[in-house]
VOGUTOR-841774 format. One record per residue (C-alpha): residue number from 1; residue in three letters; y, z, x. Coordinates in nm, 3 decimals. Layout:
// residues N
+-----+------+---------+---------+---------+
| seq | type |      py |      pz |      px |
+-----+------+---------+---------+---------+
| NUM |  ALA |       Y |       Z |       X |
...
+-----+------+---------+---------+---------+
***
This chain:
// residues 305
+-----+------+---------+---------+---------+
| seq | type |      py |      pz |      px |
+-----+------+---------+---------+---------+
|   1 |  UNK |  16.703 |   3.749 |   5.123 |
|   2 |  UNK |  16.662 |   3.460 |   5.335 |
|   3 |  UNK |  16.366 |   3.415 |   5.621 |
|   4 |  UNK |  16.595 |   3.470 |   5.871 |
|   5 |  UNK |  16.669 |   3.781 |   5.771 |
|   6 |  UNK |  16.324 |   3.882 |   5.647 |
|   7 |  UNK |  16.208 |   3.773 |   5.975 |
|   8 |  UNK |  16.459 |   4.030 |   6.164 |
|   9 |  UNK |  16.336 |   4.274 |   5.921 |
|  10 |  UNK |  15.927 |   4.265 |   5.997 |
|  11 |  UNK |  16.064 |   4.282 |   6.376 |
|  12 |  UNK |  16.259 |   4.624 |   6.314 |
|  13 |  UNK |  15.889 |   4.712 |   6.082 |
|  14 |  UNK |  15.719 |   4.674 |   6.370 |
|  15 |  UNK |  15.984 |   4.802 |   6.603 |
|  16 |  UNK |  15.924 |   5.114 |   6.392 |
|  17 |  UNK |  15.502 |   5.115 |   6.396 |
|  18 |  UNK |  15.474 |   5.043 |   6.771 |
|  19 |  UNK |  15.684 |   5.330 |   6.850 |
|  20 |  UNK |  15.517 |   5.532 |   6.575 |
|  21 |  UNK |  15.231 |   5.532 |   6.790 |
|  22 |  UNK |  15.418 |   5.729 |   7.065 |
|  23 |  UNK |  15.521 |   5.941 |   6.783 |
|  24 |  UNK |  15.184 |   6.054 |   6.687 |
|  25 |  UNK |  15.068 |   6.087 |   7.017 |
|  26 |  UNK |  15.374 |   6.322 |   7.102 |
|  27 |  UNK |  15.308 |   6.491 |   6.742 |
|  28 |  UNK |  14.871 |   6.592 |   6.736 |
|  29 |  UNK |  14.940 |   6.716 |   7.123 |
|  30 |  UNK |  15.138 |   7.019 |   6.942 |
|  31 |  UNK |  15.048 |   7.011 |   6.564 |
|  32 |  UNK |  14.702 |   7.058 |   6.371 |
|  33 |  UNK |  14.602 |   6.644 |   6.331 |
|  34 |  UNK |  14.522 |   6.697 |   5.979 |
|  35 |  UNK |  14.808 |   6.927 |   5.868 |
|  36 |  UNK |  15.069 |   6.720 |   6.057 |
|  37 |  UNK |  14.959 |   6.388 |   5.879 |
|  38 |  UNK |  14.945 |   6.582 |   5.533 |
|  39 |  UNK |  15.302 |   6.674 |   5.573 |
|  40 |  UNK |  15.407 |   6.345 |   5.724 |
|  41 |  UNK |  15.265 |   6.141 |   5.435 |
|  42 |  UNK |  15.379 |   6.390 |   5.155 |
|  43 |  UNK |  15.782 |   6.291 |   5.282 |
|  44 |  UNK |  15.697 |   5.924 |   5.331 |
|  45 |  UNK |  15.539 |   5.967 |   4.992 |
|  46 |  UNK |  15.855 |   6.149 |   4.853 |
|  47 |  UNK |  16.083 |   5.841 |   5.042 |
|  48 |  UNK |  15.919 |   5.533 |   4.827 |
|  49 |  UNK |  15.918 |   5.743 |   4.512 |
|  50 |  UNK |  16.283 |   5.785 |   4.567 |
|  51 |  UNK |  16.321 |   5.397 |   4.670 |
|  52 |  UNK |  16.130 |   5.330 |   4.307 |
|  53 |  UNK |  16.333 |   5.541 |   4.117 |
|  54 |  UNK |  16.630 |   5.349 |   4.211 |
|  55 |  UNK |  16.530 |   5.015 |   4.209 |
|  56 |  UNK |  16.435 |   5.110 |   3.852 |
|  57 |  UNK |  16.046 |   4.995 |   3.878 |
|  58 |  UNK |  15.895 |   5.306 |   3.798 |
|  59 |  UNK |  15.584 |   5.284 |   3.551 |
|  60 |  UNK |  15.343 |   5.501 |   3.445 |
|  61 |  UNK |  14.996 |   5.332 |   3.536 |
|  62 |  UNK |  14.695 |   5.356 |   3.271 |
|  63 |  UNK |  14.301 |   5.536 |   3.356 |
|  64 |  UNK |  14.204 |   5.159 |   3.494 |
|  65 |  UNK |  14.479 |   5.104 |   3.708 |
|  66 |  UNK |  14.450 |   5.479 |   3.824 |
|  67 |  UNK |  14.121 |   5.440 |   3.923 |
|  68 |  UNK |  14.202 |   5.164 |   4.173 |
|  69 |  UNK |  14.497 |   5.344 |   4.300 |
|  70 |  UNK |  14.254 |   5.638 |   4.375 |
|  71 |  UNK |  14.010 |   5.442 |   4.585 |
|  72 |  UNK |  14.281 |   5.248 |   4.753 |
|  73 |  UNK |  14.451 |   5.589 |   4.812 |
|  74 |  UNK |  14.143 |   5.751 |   4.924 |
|  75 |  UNK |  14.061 |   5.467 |   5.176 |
|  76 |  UNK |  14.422 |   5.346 |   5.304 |
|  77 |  UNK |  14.623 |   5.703 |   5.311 |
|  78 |  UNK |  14.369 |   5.992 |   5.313 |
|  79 |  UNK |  14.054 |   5.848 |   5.541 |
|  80 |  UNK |  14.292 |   5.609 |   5.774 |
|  81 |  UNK |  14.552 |   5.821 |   5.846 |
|  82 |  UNK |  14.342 |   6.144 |   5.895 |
|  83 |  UNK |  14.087 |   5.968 |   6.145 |
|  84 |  UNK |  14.372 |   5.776 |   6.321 |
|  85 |  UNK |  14.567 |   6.101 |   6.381 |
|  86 |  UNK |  14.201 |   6.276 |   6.465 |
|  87 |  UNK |  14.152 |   6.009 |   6.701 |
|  88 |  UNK |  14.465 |   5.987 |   6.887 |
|  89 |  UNK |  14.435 |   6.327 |   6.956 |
|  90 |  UNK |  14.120 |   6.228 |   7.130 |
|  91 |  UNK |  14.248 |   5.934 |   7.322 |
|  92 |  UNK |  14.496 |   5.738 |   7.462 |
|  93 |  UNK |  14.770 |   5.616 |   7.321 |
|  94 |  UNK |  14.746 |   5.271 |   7.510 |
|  95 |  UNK |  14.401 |   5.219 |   7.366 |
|  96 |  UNK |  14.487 |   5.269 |   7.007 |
|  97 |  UNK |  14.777 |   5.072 |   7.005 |
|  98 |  UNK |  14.536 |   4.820 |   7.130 |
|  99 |  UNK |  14.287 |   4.856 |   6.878 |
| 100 |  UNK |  14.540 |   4.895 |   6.595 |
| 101 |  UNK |  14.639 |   4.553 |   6.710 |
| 102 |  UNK |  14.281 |   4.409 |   6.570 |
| 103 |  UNK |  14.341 |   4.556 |   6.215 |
| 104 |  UNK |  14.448 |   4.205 |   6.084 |
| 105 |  UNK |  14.095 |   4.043 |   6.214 |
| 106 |  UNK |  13.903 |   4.370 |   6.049 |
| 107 |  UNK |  14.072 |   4.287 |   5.711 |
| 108 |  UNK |  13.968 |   3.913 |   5.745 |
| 109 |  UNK |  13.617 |   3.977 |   5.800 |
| 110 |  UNK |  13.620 |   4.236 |   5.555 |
| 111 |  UNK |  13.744 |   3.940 |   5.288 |
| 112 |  UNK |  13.475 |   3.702 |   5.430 |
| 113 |  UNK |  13.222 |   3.950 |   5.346 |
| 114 |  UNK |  13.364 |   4.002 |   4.984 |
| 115 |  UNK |  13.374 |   3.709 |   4.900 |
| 116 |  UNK |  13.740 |   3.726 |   4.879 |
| 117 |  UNK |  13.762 |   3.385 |   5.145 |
| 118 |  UNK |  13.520 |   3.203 |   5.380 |
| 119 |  UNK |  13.545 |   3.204 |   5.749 |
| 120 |  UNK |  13.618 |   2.892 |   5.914 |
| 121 |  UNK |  13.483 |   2.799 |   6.240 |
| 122 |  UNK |  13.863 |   2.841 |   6.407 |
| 123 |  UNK |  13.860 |   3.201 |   6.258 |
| 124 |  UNK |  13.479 |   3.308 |   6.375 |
| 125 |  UNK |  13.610 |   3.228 |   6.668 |
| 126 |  UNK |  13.900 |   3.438 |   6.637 |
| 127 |  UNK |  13.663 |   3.737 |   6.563 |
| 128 |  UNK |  13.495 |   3.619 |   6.893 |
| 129 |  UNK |  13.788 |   3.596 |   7.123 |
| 130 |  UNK |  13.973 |   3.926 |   6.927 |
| 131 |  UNK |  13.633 |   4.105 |   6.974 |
| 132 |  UNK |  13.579 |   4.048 |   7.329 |
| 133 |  UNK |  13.957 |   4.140 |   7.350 |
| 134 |  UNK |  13.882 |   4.511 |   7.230 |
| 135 |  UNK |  13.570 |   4.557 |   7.441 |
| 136 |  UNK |  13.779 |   4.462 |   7.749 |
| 137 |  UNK |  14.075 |   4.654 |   7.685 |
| 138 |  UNK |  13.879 |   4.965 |   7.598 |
| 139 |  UNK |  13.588 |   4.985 |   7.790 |
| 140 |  UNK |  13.769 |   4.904 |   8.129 |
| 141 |  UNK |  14.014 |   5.203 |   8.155 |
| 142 |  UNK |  14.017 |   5.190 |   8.506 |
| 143 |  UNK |  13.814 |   5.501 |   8.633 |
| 144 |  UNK |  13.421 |   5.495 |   8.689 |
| 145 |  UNK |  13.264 |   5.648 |   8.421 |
| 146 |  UNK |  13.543 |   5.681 |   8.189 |
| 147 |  UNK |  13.451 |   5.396 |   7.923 |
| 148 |  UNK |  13.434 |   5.416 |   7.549 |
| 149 |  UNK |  13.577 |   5.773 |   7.436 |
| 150 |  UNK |  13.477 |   5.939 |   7.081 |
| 151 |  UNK |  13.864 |   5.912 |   7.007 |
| 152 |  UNK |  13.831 |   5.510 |   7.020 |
| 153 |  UNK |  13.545 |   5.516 |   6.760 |
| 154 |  UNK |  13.732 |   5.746 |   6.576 |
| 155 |  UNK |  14.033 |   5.527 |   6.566 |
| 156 |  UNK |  13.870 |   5.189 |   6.503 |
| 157 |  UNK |  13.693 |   5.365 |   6.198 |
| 158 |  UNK |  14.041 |   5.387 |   6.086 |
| 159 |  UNK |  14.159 |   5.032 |   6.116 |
| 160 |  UNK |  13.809 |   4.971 |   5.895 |
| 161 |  UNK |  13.925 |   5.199 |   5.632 |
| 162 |  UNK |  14.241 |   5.095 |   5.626 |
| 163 |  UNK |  14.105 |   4.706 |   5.586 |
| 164 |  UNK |  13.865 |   4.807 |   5.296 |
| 165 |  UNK |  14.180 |   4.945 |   5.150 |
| 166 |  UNK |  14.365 |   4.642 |   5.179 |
| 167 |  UNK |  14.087 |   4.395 |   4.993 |
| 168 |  UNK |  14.146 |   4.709 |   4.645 |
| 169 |  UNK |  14.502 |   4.639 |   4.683 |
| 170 |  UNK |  14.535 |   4.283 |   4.669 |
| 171 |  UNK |  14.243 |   4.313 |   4.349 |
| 172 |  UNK |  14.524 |   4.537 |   4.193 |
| 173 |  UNK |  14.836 |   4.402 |   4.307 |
| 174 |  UNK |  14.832 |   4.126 |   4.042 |
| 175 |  UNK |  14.870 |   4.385 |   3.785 |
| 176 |  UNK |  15.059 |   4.698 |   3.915 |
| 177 |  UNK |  15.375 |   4.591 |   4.120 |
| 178 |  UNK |  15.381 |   4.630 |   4.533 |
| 179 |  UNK |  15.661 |   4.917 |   4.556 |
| 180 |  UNK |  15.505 |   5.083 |   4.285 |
| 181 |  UNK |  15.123 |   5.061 |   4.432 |
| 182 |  UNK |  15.278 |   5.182 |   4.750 |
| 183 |  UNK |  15.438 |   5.464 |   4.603 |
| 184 |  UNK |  15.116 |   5.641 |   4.400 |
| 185 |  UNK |  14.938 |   5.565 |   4.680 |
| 186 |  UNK |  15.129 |   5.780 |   4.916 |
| 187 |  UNK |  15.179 |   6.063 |   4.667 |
| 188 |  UNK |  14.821 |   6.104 |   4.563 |
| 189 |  UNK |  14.686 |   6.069 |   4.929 |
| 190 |  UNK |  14.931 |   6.312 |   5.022 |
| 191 |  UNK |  14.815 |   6.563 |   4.759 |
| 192 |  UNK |  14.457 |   6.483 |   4.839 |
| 193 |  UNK |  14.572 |   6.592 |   5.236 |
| 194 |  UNK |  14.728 |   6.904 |   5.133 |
| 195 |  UNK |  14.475 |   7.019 |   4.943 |
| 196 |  UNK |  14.197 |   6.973 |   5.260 |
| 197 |  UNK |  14.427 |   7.095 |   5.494 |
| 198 |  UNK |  14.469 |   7.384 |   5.295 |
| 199 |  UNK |  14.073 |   7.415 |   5.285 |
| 200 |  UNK |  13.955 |   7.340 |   5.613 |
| 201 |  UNK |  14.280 |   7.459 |   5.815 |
| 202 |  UNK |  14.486 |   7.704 |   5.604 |
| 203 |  UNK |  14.578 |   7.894 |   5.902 |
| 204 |  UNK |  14.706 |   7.578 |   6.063 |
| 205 |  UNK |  15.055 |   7.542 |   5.855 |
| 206 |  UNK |  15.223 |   7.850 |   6.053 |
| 207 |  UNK |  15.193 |   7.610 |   6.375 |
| 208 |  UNK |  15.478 |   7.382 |   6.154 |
| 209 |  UNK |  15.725 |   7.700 |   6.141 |
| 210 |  UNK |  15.958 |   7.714 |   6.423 |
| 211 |  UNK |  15.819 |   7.403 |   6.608 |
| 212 |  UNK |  16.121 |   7.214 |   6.885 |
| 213 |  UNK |  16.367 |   7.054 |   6.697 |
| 214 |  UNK |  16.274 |   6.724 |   6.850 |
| 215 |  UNK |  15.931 |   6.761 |   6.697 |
| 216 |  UNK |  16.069 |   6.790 |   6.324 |
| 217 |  UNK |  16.276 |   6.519 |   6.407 |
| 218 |  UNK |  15.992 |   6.287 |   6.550 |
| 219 |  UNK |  15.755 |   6.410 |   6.250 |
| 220 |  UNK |  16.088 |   6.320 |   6.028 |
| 221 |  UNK |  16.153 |   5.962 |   6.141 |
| 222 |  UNK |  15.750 |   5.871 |   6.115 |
| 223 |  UNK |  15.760 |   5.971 |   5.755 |
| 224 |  UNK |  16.042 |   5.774 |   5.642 |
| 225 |  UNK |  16.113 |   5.524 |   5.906 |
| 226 |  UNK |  15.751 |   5.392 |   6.004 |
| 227 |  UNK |  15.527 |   5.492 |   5.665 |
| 228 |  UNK |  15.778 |   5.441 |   5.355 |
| 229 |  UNK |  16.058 |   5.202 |   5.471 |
| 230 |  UNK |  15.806 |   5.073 |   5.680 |
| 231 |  UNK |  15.524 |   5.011 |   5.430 |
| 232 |  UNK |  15.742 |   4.951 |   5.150 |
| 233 |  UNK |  15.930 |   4.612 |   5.347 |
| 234 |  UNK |  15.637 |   4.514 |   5.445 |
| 235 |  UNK |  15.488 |   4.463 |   5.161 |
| 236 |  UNK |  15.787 |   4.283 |   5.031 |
| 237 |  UNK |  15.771 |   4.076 |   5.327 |
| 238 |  UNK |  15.403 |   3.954 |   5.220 |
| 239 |  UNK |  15.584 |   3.878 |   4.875 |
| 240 |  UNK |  15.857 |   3.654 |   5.035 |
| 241 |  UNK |  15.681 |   3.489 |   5.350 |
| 242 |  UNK |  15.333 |   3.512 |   5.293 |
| 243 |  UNK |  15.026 |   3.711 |   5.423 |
| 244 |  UNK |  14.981 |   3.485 |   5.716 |
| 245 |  UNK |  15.326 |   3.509 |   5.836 |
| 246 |  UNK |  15.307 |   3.859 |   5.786 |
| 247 |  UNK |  14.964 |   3.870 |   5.999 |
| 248 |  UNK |  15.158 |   3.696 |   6.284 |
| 249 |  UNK |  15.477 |   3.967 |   6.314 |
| 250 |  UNK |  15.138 |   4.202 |   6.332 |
| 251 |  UNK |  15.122 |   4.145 |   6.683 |
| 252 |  UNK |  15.456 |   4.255 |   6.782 |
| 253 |  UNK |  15.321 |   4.570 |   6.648 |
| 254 |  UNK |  15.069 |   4.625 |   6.929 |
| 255 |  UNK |  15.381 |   4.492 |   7.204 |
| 256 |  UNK |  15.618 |   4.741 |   7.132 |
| 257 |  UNK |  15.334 |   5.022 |   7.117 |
| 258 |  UNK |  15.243 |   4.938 |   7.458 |
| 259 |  UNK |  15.594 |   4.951 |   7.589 |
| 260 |  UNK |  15.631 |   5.291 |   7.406 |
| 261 |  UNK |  15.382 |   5.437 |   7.552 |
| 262 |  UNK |  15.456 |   5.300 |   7.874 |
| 263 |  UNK |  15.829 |   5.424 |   7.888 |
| 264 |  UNK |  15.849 |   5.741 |   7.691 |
| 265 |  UNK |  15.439 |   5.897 |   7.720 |
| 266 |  UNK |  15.432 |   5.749 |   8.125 |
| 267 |  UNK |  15.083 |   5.597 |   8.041 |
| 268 |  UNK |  14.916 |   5.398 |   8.294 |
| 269 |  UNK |  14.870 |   4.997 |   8.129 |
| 270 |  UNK |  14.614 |   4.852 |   8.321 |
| 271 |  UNK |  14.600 |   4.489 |   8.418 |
| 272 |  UNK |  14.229 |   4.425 |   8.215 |
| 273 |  UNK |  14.397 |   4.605 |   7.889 |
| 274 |  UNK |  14.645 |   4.329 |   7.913 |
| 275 |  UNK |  14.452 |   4.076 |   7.923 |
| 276 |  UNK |  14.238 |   4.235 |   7.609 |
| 277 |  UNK |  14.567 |   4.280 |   7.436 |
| 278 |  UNK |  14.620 |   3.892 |   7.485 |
| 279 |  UNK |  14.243 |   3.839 |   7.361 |
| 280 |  UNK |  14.392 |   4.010 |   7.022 |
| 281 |  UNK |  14.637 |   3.837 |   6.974 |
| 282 |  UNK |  14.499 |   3.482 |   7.002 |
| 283 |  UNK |  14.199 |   3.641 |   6.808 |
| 284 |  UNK |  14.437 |   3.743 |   6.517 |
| 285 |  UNK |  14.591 |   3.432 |   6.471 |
| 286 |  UNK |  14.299 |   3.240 |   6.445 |
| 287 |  UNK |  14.124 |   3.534 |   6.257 |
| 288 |  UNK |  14.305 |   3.554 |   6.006 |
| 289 |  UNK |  14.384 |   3.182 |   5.996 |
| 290 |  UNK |  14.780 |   3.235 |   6.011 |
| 291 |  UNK |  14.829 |   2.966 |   6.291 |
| 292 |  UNK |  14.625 |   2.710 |   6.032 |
| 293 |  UNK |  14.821 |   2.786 |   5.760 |
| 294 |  UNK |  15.172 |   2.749 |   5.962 |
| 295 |  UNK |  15.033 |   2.437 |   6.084 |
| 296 |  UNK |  14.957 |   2.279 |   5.782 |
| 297 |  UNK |  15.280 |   2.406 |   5.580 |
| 298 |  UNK |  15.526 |   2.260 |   5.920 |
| 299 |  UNK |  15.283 |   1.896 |   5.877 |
| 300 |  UNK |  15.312 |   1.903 |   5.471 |
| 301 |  UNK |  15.722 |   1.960 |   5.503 |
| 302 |  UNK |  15.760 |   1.725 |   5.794 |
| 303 |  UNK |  15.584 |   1.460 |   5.559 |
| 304 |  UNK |  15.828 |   1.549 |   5.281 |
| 305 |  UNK |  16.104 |   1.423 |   5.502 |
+-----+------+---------+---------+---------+
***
């Protein structure tokens, strides 16, 4: 596949994850959080399997690789996508595509402070400027009083889950391929759901018999449109074009989750979220020193000519 193409493809990725947003949203306003996302996950989980299966990578890992799959799955499936779905319930779904939008910097810092890269000056100060960003999307929502909600916490624990996940993945990913890491991932957080829903909200599965048919169809599409195609060409984007790239097509993520919300949940953007949502996005490509990397890669093939 070509860049052009792969290009068009992370735009349709996060075509798919902005409007997932408006999907959740839409979905904890009439399903248990918890039991929704167990469900949702098991599919998407059931999807990449499927997508393994016939692309003929399907391994069986050993106890070391298991154990990193475990953590990863733990952090990046189970923790992230429980608190974000616990959180959205709790907030708006402006804010958290906002703060979604600063998971690239959180991963950055996270590999800063691991020892996994060093920070630059240009990327400290795109943890200033993507900071700052955050603060004034979310604390300025536009009514007196009404500042930081438990739902934003909530959600921005998520993002830092989710990052912690990432830095086990890419110790892994030399050794167990991407589809593959994806797919275990998926089915063992989704087994590790089911089994607390079933615990802490057993009564809550009869609310997913005889929902709207729109709902099943919304809860459908997230599965297998947003988490396992979704997840699954992403990472093979990373494979193709890079992480930094990648990082950049992040931020159409956040764009299309703010015109979701805007056109299909009639939520209010306000002129200072803006603005923080611009703070992001310069933030995340100094952050996670994408724009650098471009930069140097356009200079180094311009002096090839």
């Amino acid at each position: 596949m070509n860049k052009s193409k792969i290009y068009i493809l992370m735009v349709g990725i996060m075509f798919f994850w902005g409007m997932n947003v408006v999907a959740l949203k839409l979905l904890v306003s009439f399903f248990n959080p918890l039991t929704m996302t167990a469900f949702r996950i098991f599919l998407a989980a059931l999807t990449v399997i499927f997508i393994i299966i016939r692309f003929k990578k399907f391994r069986w890992l050993n106890w070391q690789e298991w154990k990193w799959v475990i953590l990863a799955s733990l952090l990046g499936v189970v923790i992230h996508h429980m608190m974000l779905a616990t959180g959205m319930a709790h907030t708006s779904a402006v804010k958290t595509s906002i703060i979604v939008g600063f998971s690239p910097l959180v991963t950055a810092i996270f590999a800063v402070l691991f020892r996994f890269s060093r920070f630059s000056f240009p990327q400290f100060m795109g943890f200033v400027i993507g900071a700052f960003g955050v603060v004034m999307a979310v604390l300025n929502d536009g009514a007196v009083g009404k500042q930081l909600e438990w739902g934003d916490i909530v959600v921005f624990l998520s993002i830092v889950s989710q990052a912690l996940s990432f830095l086990v993945i890419r110790k892994i990913s030399s050794d167990v391929d991407s589809f593959l890491l994806t797919g275990y991932m998926l089915f063992t957080g989704s087994i590790l759901l089911l089994l607390s829903s079933l615990v802490l909200n057993p009564k809550s599965w009869g609310e997913l018999i005889g929902a709207p048919v729109e709902y099943y169809l919304l809860l459908i599409g997230s599965a297998v449109l947003a988490t396992a195609i979704g997840q699954t060409g992403y990472n093979y984007a990373i494979s193709q074009i890079g992480a930094a790239e990648t990082a950049i097509f992040g931020n159409f993520n956040t764009i299309f989750a703010l015109i979701g919300t805007s056109a299909f949940l009639r939520e209010v953007i306000r002129a200072s979220q803006l603005v923080g949502c611009l703070f992001i996005i310069i933030g995340v490509l100094l952050g996670t020193g994408a724009l650098q990397e471009i930069l140097l890669k356009r200079r180094k093939a311009k002096e090839q000519i």
